[in-house]
Every structure is written in C-alpha cells, then in structure tokens.
MIMIDO-765407 format. One line per field, with one value per residue (C-alpha): residue number from 0; residue in three letters; z, x, y. Coordinates in steps of 0.05 Angstrom, whole numbers. Layout:
<sites>
nr = [NUM,...]
rest = [ALA,...]
c3 = [Z,...]
c1 = [X,...]
c2 = [Y,...]
</sites>
This chain:
<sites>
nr = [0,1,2,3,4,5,6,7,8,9,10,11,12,13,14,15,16,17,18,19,20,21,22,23,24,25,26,27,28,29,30,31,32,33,34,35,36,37,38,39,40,41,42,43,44,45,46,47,48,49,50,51,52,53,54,55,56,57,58,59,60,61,62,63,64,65,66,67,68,69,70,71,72,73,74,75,76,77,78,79,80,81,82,83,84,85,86,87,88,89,90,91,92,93,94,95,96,97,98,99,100,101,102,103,104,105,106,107,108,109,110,111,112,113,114,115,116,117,118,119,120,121,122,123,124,125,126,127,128,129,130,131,132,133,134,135,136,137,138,139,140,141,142,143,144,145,146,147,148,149,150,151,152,153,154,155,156,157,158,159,160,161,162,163,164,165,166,167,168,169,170,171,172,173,174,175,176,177,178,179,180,181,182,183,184,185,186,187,188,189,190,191,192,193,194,195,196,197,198,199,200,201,202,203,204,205,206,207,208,209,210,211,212,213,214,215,216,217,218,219,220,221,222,223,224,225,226,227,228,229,230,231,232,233,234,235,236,237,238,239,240,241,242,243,244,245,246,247,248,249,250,251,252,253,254,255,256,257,258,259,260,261,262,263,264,265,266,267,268,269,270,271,272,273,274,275,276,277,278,279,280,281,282,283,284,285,286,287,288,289,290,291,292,293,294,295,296,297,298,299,300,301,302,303,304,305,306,307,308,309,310,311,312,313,314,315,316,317,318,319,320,321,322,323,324,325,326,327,328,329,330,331,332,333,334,335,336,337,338,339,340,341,342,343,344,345,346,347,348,349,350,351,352,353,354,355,356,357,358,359,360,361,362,363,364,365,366,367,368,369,370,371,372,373,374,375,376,377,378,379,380,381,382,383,384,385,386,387,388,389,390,391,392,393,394,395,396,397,398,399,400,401,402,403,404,405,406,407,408,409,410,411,412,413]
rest = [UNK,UNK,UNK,UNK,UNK,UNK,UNK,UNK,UNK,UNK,UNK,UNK,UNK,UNK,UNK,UNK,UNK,UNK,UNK,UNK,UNK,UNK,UNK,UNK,UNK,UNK,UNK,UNK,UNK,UNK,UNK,UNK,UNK,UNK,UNK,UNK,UNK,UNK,UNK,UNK,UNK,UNK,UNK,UNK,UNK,UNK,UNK,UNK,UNK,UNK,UNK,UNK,UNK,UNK,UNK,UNK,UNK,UNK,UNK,UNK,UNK,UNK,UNK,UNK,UNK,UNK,UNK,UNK,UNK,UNK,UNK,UNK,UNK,UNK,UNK,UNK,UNK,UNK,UNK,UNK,UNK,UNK,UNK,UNK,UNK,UNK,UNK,UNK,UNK,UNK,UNK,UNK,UNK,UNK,UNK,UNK,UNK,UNK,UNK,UNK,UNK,UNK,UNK,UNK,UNK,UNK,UNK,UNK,UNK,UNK,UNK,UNK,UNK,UNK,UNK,UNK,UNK,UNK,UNK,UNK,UNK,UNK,UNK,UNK,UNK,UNK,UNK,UNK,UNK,UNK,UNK,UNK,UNK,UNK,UNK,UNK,UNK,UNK,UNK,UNK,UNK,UNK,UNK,UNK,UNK,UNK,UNK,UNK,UNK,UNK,UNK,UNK,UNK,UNK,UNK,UNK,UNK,UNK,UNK,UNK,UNK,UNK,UNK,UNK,UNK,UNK,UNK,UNK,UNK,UNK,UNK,UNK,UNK,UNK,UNK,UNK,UNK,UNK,UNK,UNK,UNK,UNK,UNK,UNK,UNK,UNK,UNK,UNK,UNK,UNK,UNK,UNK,UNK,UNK,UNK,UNK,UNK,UNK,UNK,UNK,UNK,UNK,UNK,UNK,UNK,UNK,UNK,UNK,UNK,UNK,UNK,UNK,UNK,UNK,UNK,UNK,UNK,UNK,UNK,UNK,UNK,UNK,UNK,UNK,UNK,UNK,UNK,UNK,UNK,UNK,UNK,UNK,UNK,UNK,UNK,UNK,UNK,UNK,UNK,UNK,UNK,UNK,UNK,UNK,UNK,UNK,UNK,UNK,UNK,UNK,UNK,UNK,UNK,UNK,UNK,UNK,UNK,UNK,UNK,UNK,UNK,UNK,UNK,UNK,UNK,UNK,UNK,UNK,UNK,UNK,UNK,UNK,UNK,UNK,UNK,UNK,UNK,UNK,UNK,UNK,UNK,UNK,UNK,UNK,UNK,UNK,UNK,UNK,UNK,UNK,UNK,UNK,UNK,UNK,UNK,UNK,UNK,UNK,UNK,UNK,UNK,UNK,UNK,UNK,UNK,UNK,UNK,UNK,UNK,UNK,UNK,UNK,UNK,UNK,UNK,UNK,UNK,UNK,UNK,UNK,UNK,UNK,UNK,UNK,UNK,UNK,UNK,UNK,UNK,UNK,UNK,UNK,UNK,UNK,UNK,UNK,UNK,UNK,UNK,UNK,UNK,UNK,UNK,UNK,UNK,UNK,UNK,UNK,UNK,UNK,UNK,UNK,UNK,UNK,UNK,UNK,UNK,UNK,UNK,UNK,UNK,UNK,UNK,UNK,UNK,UNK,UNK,UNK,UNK,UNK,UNK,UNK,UNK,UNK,UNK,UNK,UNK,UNK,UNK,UNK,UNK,UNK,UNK,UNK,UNK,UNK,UNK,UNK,UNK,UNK,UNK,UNK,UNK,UNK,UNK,UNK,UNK,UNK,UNK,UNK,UNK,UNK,UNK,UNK,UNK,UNK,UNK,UNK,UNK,UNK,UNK,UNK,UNK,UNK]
c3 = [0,22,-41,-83,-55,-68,-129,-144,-110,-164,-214,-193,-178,-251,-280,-244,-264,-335,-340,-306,-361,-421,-389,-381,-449,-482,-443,-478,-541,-532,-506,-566,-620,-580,-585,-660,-677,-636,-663,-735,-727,-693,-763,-805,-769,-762,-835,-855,-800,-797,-838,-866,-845,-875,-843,-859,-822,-823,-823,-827,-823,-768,-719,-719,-739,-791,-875,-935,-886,-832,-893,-918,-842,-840,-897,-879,-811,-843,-893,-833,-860,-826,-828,-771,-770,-743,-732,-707,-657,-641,-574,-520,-499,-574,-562,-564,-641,-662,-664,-612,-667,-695,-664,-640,-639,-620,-675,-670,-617,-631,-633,-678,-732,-726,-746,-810,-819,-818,-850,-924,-930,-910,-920,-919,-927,-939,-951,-882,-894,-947,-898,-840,-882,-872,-922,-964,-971,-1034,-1017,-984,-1020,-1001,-1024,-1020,-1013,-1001,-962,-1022,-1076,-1149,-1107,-1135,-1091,-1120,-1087,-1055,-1109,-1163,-1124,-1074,-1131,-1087,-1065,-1013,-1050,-1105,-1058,-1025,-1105,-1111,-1048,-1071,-1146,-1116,-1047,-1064,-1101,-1116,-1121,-1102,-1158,-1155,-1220,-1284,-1261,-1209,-1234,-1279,-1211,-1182,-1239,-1251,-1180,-1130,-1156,-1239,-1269,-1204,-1217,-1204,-1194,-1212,-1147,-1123,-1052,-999,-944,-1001,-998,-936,-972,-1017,-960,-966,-895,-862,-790,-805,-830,-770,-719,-748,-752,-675,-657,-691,-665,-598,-596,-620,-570,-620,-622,-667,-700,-723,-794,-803,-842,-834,-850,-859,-884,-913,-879,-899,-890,-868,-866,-793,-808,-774,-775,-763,-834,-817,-789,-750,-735,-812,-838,-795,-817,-890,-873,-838,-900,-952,-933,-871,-801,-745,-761,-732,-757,-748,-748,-771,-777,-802,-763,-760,-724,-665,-616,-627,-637,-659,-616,-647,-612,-549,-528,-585,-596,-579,-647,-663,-657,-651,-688,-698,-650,-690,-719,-784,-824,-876,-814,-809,-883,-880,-827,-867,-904,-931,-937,-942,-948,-985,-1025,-975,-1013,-973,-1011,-1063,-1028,-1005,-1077,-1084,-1037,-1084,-1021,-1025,-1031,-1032,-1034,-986,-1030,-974,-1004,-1071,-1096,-1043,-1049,-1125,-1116,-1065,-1072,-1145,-1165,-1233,-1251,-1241,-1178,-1232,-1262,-1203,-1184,-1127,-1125,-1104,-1055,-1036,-974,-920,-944,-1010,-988,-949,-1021,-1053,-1005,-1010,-1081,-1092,-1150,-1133,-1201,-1233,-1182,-1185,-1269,-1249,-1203,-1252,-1306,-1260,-1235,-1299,-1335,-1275,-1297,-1219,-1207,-1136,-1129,-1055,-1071,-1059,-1008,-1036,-1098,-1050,-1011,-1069,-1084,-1017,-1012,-1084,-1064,-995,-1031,-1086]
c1 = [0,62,96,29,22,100,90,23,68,121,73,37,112,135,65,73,152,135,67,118,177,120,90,156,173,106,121,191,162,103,163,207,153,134,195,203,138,156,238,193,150,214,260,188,192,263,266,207,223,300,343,407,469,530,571,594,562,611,580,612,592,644,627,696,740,769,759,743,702,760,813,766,754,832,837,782,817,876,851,821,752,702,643,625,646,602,628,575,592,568,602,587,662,702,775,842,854,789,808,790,756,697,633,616,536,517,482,401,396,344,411,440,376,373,448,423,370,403,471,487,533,526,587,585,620,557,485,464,423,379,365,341,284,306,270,327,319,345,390,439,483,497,570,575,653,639,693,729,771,774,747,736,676,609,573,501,464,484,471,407,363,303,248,289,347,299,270,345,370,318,331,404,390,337,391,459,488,559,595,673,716,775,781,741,727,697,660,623,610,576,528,515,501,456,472,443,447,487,538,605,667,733,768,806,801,820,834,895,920,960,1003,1037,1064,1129,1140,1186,1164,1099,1091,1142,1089,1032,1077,1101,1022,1003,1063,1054,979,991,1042,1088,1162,1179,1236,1187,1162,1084,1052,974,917,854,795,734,662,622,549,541,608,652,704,765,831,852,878,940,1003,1036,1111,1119,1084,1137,1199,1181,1178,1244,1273,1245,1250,1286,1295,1239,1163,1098,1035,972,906,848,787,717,694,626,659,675,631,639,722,743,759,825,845,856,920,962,1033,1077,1084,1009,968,899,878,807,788,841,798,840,860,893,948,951,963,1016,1060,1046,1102,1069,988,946,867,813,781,776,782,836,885,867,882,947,966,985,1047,1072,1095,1091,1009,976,905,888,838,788,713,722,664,610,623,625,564,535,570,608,665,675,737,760,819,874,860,902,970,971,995,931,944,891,918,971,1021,1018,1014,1084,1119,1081,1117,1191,1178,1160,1186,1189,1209,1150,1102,1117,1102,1031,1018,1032,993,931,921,937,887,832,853,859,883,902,951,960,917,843,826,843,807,739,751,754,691,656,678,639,575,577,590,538]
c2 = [0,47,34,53,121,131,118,160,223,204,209,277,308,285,317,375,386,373,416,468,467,461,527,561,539,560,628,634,627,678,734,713,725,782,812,796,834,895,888,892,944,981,961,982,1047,1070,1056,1101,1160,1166,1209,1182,1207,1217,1154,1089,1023,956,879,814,745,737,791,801,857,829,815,868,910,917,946,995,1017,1029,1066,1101,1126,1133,1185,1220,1228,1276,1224,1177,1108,1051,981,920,875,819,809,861,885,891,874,912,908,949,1030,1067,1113,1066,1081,1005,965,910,865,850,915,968,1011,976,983,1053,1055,1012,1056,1125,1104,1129,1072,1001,962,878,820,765,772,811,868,824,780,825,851,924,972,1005,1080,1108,1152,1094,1058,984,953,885,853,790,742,706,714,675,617,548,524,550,604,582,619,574,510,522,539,531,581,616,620,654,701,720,730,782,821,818,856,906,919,916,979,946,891,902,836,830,806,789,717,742,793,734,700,764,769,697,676,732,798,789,865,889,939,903,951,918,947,889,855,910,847,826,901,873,815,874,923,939,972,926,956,943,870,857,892,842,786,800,801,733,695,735,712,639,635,609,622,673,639,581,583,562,505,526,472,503,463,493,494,427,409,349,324,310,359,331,341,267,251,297,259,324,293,264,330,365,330,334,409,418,368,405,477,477,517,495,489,500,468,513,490,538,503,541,608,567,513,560,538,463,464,395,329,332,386,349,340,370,359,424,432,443,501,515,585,572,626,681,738,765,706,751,755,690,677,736,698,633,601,534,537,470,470,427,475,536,604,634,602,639,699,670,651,726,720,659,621,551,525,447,424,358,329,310,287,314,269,277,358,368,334,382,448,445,474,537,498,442,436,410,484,514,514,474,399,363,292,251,234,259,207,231,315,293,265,332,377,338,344,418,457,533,556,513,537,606,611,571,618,686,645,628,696,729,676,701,774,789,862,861,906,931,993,959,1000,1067,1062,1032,1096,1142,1111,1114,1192,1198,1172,1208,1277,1266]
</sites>
C-alpha cells in the first residue's frame, strides 16, 4: 500500500515538473515572437522615419574585426575622414585590435537598426542586410565585398536553386548597389550567382591590400602580434591547415600525421616548423575532438579573428578547397590542396573549374601531401601561379582599399 502512494506522488511530482517546463517553455516562445513583432515594427519604423546620415556602417559574417570591411575601415581612418564610422559587434566588450575611433553596436539591438536605418553607406562581407528585411531607402548605397577571392567552390546561389534562394536572389539585385571583384572571373560570378544586373566595380580585394606592404616595420608589428597571440616562437616558420566549412560532413583534422608533416617540412625547406590548425569560423563553438591534447608543435587558431594575418606569417598553406588560398596565392609562397571528399562535395556544392586548373599539387591523402611537399618545385610553381592569376585577370595590387575609398567619398558627396 506504502509503495502505491510513493508511487502515485512520483507520478503527480513528474506531472507537475513537466506541466511546469511546457509552461515556461510555451512562455519563452510567446516573449520571443513578442519581441520579434515589436523588433519589426521598430526596423518598419526606423526605416520610414529616420534620416540618413552621412557615415559608414561595417557587417561581417564573423562579428569580428576582420575581412574586406575591416581594410576599408583602415583606410578610412587613415585618410582622416570627417564622417562617422560605425562598426557592429556581435560580442558586448570589442577587443584591443578594433580603433578606438569606430563608433561600436551591438548586432540584432534596436541601436543597432537605427544605425542601418540612418547610414548612407552600408558596407558587408555576406548577404546581411537582405536578410534582416530592412526597407532600403534610396538615398543609401549598399556595397557588397563578399569574403572570397577567385574561389573554386560555387557560391550558394548557383547551387540552392530553391524558393528561398529565389527570394534572397531578388533582395540581392533590388539591395545591393555594388559589387567590389577582384578580377574578371569574379565579376562573372557576381552576376551569374545573386547579384544578376548588379553593378560590379573591378576594385580588387582590400583584405589582399595587406600581402603587398612593403614597410618592413609594419609587417614585423603584425607578424610579432600573430606569433605573440599563437604563443608560438617567433623563429618558427608556419605550415597552416585550414579546411573549408562542410554540411554534413565530420570535419576533422585526423587525416594529418603532425611529426611526418613536420619533418618533410624541416627536410624540404628547412629551419623549425609549426603546424597551425584553422578550422571554419562556423565551427567556433563546437572546436574539434582533435584538438585534445596537441603535440607542442600544433596550434589551434580557430578562434584568430583576421586570417589575412595569419596567411601573411604563413610560409606553406594546405586546405581542401577553402578560398583563402586563393588569397594566399598572391604572396607565391609555397600552396597544396588535401583532397578531402572531392566526390561527395562536387556533388553538393560544385566547383567553376575544375581543382587540376590551379596551381597547387593536389594529394589525396597525408602520405601523399608529405611526397608533394619533399617534391615541390618553386620555379615551376611560381610561373603557375603568374599564369593562373593572370588567366583570372585578378588586379590586386596593394591599392584595394584606396580606390573603395575614393569611391565611398563619391557617393557620400553626391
């Protein structure tokens, strides 16, 4: 009899704990939609009722300081312009690296919309504004940079050709004012994939300006702050893996054998080598297993913001079929592609061109990216490289960001 009424005040307990959570959550839900509705009608009237302003608004993908947007800022300050100067955050306290003289707000805040709202020009990195559903005034002038350069892997638009992607293609031809290329092929991608009758101006990449500086003090200062950072010595040279972002694929870095990777370094190239690991900003918040219990040697940069530093203090770049290698193929330094699932992803993202097309050795394996790197012809790589980019007709030239400011001063004056 005891033991029935135990379990009867088991039962009503349990009920009552679950009633409570399905109430709480039902309550959650009701606030959330709540606030959605009034964030909305908030966008709806901000967008209707505030005046634009002469200033400049930065987005990236990232929430980091960091890409196209993060160069034009810099040039920007460094011409000393008399306009405001808005960077969003997506973290409440921005770190030591952004200037003190960006304006900062944080993403999704009613702040942050009214900065949307009133700013004459909106500068991105990925489709963020067409997303929000933020009514475009005419008088403001989105640019759109995106975050790669003559990339193999095939942009979103020319692969998700569902109703959403459909309905995001359209809000990128009526929104976007610009498109910054770096080059001819990818001007072609611009107007083949969202942005169909956009205006594309041949500009170059502003991130790339930084692999043509010629001020020794100042690639030393960046150079000092990665290694610094990394906590890696500064008389090590870099080997940097750095995989590209799959969908459903366990991105892992197993395949890599660090001590024979590292000897075929030091046997190929000599001095002493560290191996970097840089795996997808998406993966942030789930870092890989394989990080556990690294060898000195190895280095986990997943959480670096500005990979363009990286790449800079890189001497010998491996990916898959990430783009950043081909912003690193304009400092000629030593590049390989680890052939990792080329079937399954030409199947579900595609490539323009096909990987043989590029200059890099491509190895199927770590055994065989080892005999790639013992084997590696500088002189032979070097005229693949000049004939790649100049088949691409890339223009990057270490003056990107001037020639985006020029324009940005234009449309504020007119």
């Amino acid at each position: 009899m005891f033991s029935i009424i135990i379990r009867i005040f088991k039962i009503i307990y349990l009920l009552i704990i679950r009633t409570t959570k399905a109430v709480f959550c039902l309550i959650k839900k009701i606030i959330r939609y709540i606030n959605k509705a009034v964030t909305k009608i908030a966008v709806l009237i901000y967008s209707l009722f505030i005046p634009v302003e002469d200033k400049v608004l930065f987005l990236t993908y990232q929430g980091d300081y960091t890409c196209n947007p993060q160069a034009i800022a810099e040039e920007l300050l460094a011409q000393k312009v008399d306009f405001p100067l808005v960077w969003c955050v997506k973290n409440n306290i921005p770190n030591s690296d952004y200037p003190l003289e960006l304006r900062f707000v944080k993403y999704g805040t009613h702040s942050f919309y009214r900065e949307i709202a009133s700013s004459r020009i909106i500068i991105e990195n990925t489709n963020i504004v067409e997303r929000l559903g933020i009514a475009k005034k005419k008088n403001q002038y989105l640019l759109q940079t995106w975050h790669g350069s003559l990339g193999i892997k095939r942009l979103d638009g020319d692969v998700v050709m569902g109703a959403k992607w459909k309905y995001l293609s359209k809000k990128c031809q009526k929104y976007v004012d610009y498109c910054l290329s770096n080059s001819t092929f990818e001007t072609e991608v611009f107007n083949t994939s969202y942005w169909k009758n956009v205006p594309v101006l041949l500009t170059g990449h502003a991130r790339n300006d930084i692999f043509f500086i010629r001020d020794i003090d100042r690639i030393n200062k960046i150079k000092k702050k990665v290694f610094n950072t990394l906590n890696i010595s500064e008389d090590k040279k870099i080997f940097l893996y750095a995989p590209t972002h799959r969908d459903n694929i366990d991105e892992n870095i197993d395949e890599l054998d660090y001590e024979k990777l590292k000897l075929a370094l030091e046997i190929r190239f000599g001095g002493k080598w560290q191996i970097v690991i840089r795996l997808h900003n998406r993966l942030r918040k789930k870092l890989n297993k394989s990080f556990v219990n690294l060898p000195s040697y190895v280095t986990n940069a997943t959480m670096y913001e500005n990979m363009q530093e990286i790449l800079l203090c890189t001497d010998v770049g491996v990916t898959d079929y990430s783009s950043w290698i081909f912003d690193y193929v304009l400092t000629k330094k030593p590049g390989f592609i680890l052939n990792n699932g080329l079937k399954v992803f030409e199947s579900q993202r595609g490539f323009y061109y096909p990987l043989n097309e590029t200059p890099f050795s491509i190895s199927d394996n770590c055994d065989e990216l080892i005999t790639a790197i013992k084997d590696f012809n500088e002189k032979e790589y070097i005229i693949k490289v000049d004939d790649f980019l100049k088949a691409r007709g890339c223009i990057d030239d270490g003056h990107a960001s001037e020639r985006i400011v020029d324009k940005i001063k234009e449309l504020i004056i007119t």
